[in-house]
N, C-alpha and C positions, 0 to 999 in steps of 0.2 A: 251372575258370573261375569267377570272381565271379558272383555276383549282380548286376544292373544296378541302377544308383544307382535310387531313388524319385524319381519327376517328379510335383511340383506340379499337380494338375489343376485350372483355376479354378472347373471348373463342380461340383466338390464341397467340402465343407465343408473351411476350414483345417487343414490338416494332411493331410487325404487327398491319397494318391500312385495313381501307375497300378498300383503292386504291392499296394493295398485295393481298389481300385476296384470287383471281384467282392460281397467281403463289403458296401460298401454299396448296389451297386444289390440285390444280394439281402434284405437290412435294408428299402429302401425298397418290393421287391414285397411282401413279409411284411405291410408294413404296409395291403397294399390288397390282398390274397387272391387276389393273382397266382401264377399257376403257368406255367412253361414245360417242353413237353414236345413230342416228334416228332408230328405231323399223324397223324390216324388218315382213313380214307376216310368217313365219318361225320361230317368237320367241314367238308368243301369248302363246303357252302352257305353256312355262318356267313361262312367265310373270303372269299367271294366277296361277299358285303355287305359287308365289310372294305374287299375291291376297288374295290369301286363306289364308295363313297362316299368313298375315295384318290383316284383317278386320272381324270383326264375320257375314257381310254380304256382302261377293263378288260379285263383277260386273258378270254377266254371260259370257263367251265365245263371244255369239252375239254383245254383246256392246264391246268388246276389238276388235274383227274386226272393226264395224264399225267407232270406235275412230281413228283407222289404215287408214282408208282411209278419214277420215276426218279433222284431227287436221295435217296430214302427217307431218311434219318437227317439230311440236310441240310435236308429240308423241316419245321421248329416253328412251333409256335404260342404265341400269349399265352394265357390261358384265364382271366377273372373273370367267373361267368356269363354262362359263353359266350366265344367265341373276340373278344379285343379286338383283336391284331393277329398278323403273322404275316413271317416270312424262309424263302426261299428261295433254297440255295446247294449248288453240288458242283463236283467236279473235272472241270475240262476242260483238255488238251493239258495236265496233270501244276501245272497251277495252281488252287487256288483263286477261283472265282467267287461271288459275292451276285447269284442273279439276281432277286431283288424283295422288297422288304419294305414293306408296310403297319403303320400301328395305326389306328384306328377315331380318328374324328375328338373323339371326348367322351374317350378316353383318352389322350392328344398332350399331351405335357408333364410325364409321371406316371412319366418314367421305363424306361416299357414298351420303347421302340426302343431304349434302349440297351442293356436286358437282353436283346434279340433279337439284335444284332450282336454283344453281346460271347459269345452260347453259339454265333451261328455261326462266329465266328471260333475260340471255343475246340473245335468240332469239326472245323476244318479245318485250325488252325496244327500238327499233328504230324506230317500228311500231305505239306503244300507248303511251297516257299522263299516264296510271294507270292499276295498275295488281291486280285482284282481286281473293280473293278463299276462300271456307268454310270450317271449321275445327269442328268436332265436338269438344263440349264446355271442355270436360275431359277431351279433347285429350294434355296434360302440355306441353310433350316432343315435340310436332309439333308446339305449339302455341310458344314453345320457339325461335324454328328454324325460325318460320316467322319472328319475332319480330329480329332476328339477320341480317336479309335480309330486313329488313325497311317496312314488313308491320305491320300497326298497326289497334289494332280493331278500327272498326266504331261503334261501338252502338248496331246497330243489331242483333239479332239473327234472324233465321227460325225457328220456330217451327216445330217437328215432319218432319226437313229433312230428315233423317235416318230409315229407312225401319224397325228399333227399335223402334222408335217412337223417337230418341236424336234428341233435337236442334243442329244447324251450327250457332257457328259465325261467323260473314263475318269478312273477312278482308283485306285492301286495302292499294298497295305498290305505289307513286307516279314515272312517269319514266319519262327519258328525250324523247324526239319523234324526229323522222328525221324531220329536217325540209326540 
């Protein structure tokens, strides 16, 4: 089977395709002493200041351990003195899920979130046909970054997912599967 044509990405320099895309968000942490690596039980704190100052309703303490020992290889972290941001994702009903990713609000724009979705998605695309996750509906700037990682909405929303009472919509990235 071929190789897949290179696609245009606009949000990198001319001439980059989705088949460099790796090499330069990695070029771009290199240059800000970013490292990406699995969550050690050691970083929950940090990762939970992540939380907090994300989201107007933080995951509690209990649930970032438990995700710790459940999602294990799925759950990374950012790390430039100290944890900047952080994705959590694993296999549920034989698909691929992203169940949350933060980056700290002074690192947002730097690159960081993309380098998080694209190592979760490269530790789940061997596994599943399809990676799915919910975004609340307001949330622009995330729904942008899916959409630049090939997922696109389904249709769906949840109603009252968000302990706000905001809908989630769903949205589903197609991946190739080991065979």
């Amino acid at each position: 089977m071929a190789d897949p044509a290179p696609v245009q990405d606009e949000s990198f320099p001319e001439g980059a395709t989705s088949l460099n895309r790796r090499t330069l968000v990695d070029a771009c942490l290199a240059n800000r002493d970013v490292t990406i690596r699995t969550v050690k039980v050691e970083d929950l704190g940090q990762i939970r200041m992540v939380e907090r100052a994300s989201f107007p309703d933080p995951y509690p303490q209990l649930r970032f351990l438990m995700l710790h020992f459940k999602a294990r290889e799925g759950f990374i972290v950012a790390c430039k003195d100290g944890i900047v941001g952080y994705a959590i994702s694993e296999i549920r009903g034989g698909r691929g899920h992203i169940i949350s990713m933060a980056v700290s609000p002074e690192s947002r724009g730097s690159g960081i979130g993309e380098a998080l979705l694209e190592e979760s998605i490269r530790r789940l695309d061997p596994r599943v046909n399809e990676i799915y996750l919910e975004v609340r509906e307001d949330n622009q700037a995330a729904i942008r970054l899916y959409e630049k990682f090939s997922f696109r909405r389904t249709g769906e929303f949840i109603e009252r997912y968000y302990p706000g009472g905001e809908a989630a919509v769903v949205m589903l990235r197609s991946s190739p599967k080991a065979g």
